[in-house]
Residue frames relative to the residue before (quaternion, step in Angstrom):
aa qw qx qy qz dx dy dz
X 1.0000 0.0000 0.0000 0.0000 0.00 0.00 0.00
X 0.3310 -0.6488 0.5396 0.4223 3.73 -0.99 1.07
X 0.6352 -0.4889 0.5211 0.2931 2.98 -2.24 -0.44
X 0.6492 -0.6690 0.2776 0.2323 3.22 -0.71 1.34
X 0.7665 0.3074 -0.0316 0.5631 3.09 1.68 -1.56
X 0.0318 0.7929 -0.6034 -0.0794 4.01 1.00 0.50
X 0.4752 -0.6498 0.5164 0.2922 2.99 -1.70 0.69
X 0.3201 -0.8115 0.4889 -0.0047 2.97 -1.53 1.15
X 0.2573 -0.8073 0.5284 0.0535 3.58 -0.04 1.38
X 0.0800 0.6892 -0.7152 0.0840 3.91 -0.52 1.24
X 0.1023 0.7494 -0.6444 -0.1123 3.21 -1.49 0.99
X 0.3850 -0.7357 0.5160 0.2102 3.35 -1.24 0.62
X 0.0898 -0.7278 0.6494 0.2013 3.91 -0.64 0.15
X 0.0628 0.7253 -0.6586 0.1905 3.26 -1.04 0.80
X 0.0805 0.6782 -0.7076 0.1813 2.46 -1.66 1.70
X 0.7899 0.0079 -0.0439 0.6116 4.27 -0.94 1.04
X 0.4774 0.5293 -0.5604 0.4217 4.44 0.92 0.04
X 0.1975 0.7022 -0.6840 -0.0031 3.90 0.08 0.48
X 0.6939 0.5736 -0.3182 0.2970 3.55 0.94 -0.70
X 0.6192 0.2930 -0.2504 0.6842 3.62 1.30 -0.41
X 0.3142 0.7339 -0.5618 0.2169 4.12 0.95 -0.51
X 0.6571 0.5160 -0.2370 0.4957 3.94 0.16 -1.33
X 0.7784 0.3347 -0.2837 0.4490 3.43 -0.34 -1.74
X 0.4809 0.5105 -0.4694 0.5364 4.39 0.77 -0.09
X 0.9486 0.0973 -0.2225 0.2031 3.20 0.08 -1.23
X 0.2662 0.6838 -0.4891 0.4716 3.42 1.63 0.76
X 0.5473 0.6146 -0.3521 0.4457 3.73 1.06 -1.13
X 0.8120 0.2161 -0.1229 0.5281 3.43 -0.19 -0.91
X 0.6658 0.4047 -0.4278 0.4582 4.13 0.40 -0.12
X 0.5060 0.5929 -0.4082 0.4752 4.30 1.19 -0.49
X 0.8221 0.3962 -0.3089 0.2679 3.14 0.43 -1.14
X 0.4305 -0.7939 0.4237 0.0703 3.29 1.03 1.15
X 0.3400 0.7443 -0.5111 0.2631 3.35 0.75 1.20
X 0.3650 -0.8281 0.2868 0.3143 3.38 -0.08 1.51
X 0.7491 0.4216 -0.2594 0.4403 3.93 1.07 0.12
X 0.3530 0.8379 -0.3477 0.2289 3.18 0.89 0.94
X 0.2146 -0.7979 0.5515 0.1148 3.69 -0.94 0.54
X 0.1635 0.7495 -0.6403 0.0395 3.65 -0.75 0.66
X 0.2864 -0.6724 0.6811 -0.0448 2.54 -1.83 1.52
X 0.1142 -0.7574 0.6421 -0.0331 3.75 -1.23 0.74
X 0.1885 0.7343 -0.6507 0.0422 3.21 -0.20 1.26
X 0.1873 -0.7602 0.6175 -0.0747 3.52 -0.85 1.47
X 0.0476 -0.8975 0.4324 0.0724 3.68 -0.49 1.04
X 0.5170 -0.8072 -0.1313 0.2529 2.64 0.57 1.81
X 0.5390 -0.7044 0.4606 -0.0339 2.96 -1.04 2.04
X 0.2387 -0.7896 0.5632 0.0487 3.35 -0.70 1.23
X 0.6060 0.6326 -0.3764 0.3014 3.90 1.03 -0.15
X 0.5607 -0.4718 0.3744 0.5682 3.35 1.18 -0.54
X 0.5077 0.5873 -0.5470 0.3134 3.75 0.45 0.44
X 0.4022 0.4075 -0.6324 0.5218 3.87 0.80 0.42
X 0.7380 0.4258 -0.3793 0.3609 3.57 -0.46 -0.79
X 0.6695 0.2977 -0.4355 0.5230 3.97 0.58 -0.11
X 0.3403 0.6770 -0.5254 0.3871 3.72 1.48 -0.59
X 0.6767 0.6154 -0.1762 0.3637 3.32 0.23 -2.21
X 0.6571 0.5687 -0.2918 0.3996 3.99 0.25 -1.26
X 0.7488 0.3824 -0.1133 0.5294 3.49 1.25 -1.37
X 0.3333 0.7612 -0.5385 0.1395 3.73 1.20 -0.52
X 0.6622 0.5442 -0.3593 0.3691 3.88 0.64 -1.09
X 0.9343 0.0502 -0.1206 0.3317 3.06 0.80 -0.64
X 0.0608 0.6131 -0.5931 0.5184 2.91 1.24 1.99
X 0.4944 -0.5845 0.5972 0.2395 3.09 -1.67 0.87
X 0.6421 -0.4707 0.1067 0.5956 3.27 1.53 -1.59
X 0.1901 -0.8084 0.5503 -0.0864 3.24 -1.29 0.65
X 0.1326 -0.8327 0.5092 -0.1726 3.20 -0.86 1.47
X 0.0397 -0.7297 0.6742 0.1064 3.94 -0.48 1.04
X 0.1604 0.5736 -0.7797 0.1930 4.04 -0.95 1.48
X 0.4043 -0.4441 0.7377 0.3085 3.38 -1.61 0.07
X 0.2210 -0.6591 0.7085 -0.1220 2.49 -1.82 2.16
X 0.5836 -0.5586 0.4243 0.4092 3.56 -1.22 -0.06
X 0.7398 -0.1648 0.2575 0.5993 4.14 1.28 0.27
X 0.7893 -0.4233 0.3311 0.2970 3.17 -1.86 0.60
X 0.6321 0.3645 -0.4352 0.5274 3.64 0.76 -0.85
X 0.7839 0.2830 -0.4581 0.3091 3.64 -0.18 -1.06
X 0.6585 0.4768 -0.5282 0.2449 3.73 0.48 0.22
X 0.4839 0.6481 -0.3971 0.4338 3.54 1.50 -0.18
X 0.3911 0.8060 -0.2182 0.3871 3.28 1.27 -0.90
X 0.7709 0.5457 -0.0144 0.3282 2.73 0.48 -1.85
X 0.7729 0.1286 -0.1681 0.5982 2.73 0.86 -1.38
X 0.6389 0.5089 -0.4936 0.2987 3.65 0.17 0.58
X 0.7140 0.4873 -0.3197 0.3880 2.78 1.50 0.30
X 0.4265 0.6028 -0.3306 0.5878 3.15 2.25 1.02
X 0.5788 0.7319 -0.2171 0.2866 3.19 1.55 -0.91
X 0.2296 -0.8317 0.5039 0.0409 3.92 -0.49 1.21
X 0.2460 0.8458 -0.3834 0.2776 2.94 1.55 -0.21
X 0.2232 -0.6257 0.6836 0.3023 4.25 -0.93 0.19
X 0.6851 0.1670 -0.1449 0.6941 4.13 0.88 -0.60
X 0.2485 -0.7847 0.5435 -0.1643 2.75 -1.88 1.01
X 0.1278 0.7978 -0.5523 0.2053 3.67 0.02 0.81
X 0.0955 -0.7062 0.6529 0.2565 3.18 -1.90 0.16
X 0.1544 -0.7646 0.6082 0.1473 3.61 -1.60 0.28
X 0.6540 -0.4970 0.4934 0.2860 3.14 -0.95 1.80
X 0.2562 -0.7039 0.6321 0.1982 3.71 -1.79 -0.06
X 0.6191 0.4954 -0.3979 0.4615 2.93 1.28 1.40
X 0.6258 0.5690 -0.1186 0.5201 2.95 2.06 -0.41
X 0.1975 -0.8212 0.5323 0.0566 3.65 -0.70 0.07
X 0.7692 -0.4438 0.4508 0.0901 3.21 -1.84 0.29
X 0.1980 0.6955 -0.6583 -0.2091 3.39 -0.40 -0.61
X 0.7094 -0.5721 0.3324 0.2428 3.33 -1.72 0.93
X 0.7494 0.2153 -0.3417 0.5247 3.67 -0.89 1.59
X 0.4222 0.6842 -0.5558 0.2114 3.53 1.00 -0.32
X 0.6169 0.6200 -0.2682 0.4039 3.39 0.67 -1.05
X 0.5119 0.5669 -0.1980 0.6144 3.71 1.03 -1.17
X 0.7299 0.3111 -0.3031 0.5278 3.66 -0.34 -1.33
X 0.5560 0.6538 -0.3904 0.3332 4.16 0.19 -1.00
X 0.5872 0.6393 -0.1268 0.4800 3.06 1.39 -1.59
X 0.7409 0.3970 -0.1889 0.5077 3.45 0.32 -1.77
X 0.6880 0.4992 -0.2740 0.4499 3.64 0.54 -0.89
X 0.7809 0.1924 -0.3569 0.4751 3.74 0.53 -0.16
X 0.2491 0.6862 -0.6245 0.2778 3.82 1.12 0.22
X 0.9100 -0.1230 0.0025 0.3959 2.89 -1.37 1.74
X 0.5548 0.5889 -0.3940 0.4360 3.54 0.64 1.41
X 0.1036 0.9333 -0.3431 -0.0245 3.07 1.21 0.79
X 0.5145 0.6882 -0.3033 0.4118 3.20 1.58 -0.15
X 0.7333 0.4589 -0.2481 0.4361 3.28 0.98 -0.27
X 0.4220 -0.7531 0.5039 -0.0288 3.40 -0.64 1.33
X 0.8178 0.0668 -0.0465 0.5697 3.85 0.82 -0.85
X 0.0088 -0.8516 0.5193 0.0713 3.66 -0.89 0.63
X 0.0137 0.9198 -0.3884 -0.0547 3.81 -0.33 0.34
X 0.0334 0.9086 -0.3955 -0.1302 3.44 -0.48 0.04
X 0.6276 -0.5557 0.1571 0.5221 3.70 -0.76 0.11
X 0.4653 -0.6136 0.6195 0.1526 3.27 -2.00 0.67
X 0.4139 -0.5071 0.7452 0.1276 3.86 -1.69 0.66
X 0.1041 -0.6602 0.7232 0.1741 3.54 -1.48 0.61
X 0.1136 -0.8186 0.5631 -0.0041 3.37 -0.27 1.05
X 0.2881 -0.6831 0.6589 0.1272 3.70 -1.23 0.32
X 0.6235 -0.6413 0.2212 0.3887 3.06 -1.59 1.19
X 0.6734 0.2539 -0.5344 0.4433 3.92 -0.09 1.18
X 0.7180 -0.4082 0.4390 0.3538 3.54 0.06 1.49
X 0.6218 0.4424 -0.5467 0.3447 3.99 0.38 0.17
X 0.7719 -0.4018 0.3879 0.3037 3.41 -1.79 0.83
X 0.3193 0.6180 -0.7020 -0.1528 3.55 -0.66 -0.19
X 0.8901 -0.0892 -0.0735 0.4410 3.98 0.38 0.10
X 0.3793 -0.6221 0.6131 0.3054 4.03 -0.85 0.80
X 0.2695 0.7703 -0.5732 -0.0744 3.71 -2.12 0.27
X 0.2735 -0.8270 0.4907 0.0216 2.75 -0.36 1.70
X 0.2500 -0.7747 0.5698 0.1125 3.08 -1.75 0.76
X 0.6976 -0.4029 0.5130 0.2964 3.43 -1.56 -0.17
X 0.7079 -0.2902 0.5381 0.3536 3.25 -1.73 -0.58
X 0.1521 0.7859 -0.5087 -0.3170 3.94 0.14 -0.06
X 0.2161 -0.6513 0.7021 0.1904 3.48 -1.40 0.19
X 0.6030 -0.4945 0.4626 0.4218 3.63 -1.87 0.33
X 0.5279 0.5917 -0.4984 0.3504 3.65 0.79 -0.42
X 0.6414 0.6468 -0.2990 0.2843 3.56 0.87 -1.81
X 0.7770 0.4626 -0.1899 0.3823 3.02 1.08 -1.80
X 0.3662 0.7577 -0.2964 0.4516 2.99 1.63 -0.39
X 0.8080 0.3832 -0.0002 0.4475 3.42 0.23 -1.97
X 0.8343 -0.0661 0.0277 0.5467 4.07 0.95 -0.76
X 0.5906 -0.6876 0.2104 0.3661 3.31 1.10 1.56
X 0.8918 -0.0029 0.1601 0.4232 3.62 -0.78 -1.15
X 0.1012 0.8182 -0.5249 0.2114 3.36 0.75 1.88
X 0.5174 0.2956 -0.4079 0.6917 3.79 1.18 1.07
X 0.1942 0.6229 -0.6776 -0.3393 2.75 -2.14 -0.67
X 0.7661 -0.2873 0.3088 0.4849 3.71 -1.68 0.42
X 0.8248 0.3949 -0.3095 0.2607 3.58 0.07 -1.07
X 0.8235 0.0942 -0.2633 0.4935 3.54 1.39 0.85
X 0.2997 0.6276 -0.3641 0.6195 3.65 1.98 1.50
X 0.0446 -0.6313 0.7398 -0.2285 3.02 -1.11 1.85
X 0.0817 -0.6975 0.7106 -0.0432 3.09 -1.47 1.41
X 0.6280 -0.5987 0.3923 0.3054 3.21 -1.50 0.51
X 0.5034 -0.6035 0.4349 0.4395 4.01 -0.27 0.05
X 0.7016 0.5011 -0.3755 0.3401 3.73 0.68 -0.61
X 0.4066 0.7550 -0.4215 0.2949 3.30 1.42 0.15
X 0.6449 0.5251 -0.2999 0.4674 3.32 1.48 -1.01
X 0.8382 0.2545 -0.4518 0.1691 3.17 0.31 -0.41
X 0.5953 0.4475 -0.4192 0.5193 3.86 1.14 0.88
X 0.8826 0.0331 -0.2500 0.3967 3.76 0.82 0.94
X 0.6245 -0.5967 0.2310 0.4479 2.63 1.85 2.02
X 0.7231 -0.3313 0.5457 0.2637 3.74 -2.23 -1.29
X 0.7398 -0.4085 0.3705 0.3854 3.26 -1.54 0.02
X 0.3241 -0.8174 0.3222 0.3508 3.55 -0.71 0.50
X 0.4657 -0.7252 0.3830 0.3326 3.56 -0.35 1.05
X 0.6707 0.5333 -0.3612 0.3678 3.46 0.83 -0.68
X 0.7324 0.4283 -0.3497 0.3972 3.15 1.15 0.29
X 0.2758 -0.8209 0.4534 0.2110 3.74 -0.71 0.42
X 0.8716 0.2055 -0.0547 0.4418 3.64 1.49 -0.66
X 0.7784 0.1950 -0.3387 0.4913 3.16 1.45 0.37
X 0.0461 -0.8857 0.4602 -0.0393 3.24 1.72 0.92
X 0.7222 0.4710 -0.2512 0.4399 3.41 0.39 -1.84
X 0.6904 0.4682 -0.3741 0.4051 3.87 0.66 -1.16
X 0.6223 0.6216 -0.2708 0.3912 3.83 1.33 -0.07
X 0.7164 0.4815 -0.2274 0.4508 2.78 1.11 -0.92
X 0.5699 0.5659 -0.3317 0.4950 3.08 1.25 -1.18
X 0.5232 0.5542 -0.4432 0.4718 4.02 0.52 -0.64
X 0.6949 0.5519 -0.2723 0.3720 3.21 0.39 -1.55
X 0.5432 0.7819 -0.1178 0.2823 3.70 0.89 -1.59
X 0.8129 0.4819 0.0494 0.3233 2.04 0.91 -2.56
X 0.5263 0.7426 -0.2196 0.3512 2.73 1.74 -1.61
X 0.8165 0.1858 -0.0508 0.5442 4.22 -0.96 0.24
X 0.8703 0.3048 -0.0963 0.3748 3.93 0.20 -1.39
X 0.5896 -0.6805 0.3406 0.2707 3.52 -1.16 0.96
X 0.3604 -0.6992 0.6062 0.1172 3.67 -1.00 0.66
X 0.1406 -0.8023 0.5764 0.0659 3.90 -1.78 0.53
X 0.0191 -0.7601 0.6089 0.2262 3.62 -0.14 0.19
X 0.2808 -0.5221 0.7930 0.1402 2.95 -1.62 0.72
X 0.1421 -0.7560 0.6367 0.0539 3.57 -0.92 0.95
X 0.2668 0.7484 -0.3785 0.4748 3.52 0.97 1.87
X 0.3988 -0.6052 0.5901 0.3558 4.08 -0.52 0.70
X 0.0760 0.8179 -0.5541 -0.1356 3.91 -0.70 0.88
X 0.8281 0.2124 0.0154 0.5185 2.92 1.62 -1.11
X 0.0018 -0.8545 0.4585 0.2441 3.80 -1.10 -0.22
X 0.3042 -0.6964 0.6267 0.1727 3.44 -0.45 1.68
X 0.3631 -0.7422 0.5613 0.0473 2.87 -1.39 1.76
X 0.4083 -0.7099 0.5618 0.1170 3.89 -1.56 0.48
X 0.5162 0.6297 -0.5473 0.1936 3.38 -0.62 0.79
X 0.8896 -0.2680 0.1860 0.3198 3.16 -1.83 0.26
X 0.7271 0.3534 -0.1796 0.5606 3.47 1.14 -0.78
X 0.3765 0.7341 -0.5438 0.1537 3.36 0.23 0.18
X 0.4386 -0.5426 0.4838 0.5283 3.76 -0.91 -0.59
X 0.6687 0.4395 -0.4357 0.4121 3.70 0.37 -0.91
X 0.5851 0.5508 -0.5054 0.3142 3.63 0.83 -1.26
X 0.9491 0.1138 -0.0161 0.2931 3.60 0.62 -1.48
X 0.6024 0.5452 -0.2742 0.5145 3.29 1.59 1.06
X 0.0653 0.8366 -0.5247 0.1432 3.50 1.64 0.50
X 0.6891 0.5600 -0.2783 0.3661 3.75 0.37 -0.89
X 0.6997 0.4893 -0.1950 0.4827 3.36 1.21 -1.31
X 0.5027 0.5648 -0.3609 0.5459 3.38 1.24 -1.00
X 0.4975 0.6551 -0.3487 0.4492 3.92 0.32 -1.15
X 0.7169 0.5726 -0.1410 0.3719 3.38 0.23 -1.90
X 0.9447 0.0917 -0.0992 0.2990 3.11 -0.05 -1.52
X 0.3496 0.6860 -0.4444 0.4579 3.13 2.60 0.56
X 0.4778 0.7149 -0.2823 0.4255 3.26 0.93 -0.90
X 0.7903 0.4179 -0.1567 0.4198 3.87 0.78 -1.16
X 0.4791 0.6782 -0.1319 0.5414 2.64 1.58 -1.16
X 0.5832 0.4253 -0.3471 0.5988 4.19 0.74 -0.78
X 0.6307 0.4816 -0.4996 0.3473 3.94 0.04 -0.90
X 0.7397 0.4453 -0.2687 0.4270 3.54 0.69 -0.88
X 0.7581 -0.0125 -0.0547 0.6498 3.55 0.31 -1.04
X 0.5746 -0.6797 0.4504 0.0702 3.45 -0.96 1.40
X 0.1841 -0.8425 0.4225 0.2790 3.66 -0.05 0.73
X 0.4278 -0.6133 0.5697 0.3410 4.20 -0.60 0.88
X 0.2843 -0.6069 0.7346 -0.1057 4.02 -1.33 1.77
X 0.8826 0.3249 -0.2253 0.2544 3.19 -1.67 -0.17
X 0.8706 0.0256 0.2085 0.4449 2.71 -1.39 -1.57
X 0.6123 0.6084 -0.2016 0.4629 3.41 1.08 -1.41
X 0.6113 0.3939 -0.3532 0.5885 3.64 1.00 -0.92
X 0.6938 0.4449 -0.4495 0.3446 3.68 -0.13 -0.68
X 0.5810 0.4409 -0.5177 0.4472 4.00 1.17 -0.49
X 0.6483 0.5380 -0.3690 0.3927 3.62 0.45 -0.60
X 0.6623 0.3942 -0.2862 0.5693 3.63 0.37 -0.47
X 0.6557 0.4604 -0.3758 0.4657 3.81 0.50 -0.31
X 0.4987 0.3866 -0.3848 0.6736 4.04 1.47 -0.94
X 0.6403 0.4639 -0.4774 0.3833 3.84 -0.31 -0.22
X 0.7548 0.3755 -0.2595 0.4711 3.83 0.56 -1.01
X 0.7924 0.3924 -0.2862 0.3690 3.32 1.10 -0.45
X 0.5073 0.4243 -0.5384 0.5222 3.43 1.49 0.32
X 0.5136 0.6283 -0.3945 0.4311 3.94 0.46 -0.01
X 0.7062 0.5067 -0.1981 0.4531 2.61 1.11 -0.68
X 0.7055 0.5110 -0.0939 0.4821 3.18 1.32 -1.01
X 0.4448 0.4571 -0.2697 0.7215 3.30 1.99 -0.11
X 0.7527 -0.4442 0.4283 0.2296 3.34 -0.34 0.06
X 0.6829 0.6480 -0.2859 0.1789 2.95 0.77 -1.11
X 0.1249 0.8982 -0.4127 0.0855 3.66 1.36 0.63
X 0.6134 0.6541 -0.1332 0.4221 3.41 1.49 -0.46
X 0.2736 0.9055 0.0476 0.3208 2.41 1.67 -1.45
X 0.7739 0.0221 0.2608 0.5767 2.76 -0.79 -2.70
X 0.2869 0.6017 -0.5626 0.4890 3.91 1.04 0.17
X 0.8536 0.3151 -0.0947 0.4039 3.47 -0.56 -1.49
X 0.6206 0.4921 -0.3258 0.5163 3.79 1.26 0.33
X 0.6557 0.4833 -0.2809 0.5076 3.17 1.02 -0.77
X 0.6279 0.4258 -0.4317 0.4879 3.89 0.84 -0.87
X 0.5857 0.6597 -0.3625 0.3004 3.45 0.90 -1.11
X 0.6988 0.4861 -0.2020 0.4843 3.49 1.10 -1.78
X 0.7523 0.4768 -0.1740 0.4199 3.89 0.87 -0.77
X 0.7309 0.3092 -0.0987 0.6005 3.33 1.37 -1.23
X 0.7372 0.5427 -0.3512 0.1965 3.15 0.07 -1.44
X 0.4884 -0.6184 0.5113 0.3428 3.99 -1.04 0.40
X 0.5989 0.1661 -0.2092 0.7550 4.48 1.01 -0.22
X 0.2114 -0.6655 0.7141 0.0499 3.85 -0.60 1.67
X 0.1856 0.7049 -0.6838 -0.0335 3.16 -1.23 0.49
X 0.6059 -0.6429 0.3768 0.2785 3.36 -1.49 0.73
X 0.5000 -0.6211 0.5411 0.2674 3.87 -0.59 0.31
């Protein structure tokens, strides 16, 4: 029988986020999960986020502020300290929401087959208020394939044994790392939704997506030579298994309030 309470390995990279720096790492220390591992790799930050770094030191596993080469090689880092049986990272602008960590738990009890888990995310602005919920599916490499970025990091746990048959994050990348890996992930090994609020990927002025849309472009773009994105007909089977597990969750509301949104609404947005 597994353990109820596997250990969980969260790491945070962090660099100049002193302002959202805390509310990240209150996220993942609250949730009082009695087997946990955090890692802080912080490359070194000149705003004051060593000093809130510092406040938590006791209960950091560990945590270091050196200039790294970028976000991937500090994830890296700490995932490659990480003891963790699941595995995850959290942005230092982003957050948790309380029990996620707990529910992660309940959801892979006795599922050893499963390798990636995710659940739903909050867009939140820079005071932690709501500005929209989005929920996913099951993802598969096809999905990601077929309608790009059907997870994100800020509520996706993988097992650790993934690394050792398809390695780390790629360093050569700087903006669509996560959409790579996750391909990679995705690629051979089974997936779980939890159909639960775990996380909330935060908006603001400084973001990368907010102010690097082009670059993203770029290194999606490369990223297609290798694993071929699915067009057409082939996209429409994928988006139809999307509406109908939603559908099968509950979520009926949900895709109600997408669909007027996508048809009517004056800011379309997908469901």
């Amino acid at each position: 029988m597994s353990n109820p309470f596997p250990r969980i390995s969260v790491i945070t990279p962090s660099y100049n986020q002193a302002e959202f720096l805390e509310r990240t790492i209150r996220s993942v220390l609250d949730q009082n999960y009695p087997n946990l591992e955090y890692i802080i790799i912080d490359g070194g930050s000149t705003d004051g986020s060593v000093e809130i770094i510092k406040k938590y030191s006791d209960r950091l596993a560990y945590w270091v502020s050196e200039s790294d080469q970028g976000q991937t090689d500090a994830i890296n880092k700490g995932l490659k300290r990480a003891t963790g049986e699941w595995l995850a990272w959290q942005n230092s602008d982003d957050i948790y929401y309380p029990g996620s960590f707990k529910a992660l738990a309940a959801t892979v009890w006795n599922r050893s087959g499963i390798d990636l888990v995710v659940g739903n995310i909050n867009l939140i602005d820079e005071e932690d208020m709501v500005i929209r919920d989005i929920c996913y599916v099951t993802p598969s490499y096809g999905s990601l394939l077929a309608e790009g970025m059907v997870l994100t990091n800020q509520a996706a746990f993988w097992r650790r044994r993934v690394h050792t048959q398809i390695g780390f994050l790629s360093e050569s990348l700087h903006y669509a790392f996560d959409y790579e890996w996750f391909l990679r992930l995705t690629k051979g090994r089974k997936g779980l939704h939890a159909n639960q609020m775990w996380g909330g990927y935060r908006l603001h002025g400084a973001t990368k997506t907010h102010n690097n849309g082009a670059k993203f472009d770029e290194e999606y773009a490369l990223l297609h030579k290798e694993h071929a994105p699915i067009r057409g007909f082939k996209r429409r089977i994928f988006q139809a298994r999307r509406f109908g597990l939603m559908l099968l969750q509950g979520n009926i509301l949900y895709l109600a309030r997408g669909i007027y949104s996508r048809f009517f609404g004056q800011n379309k947005v997908d469901y």
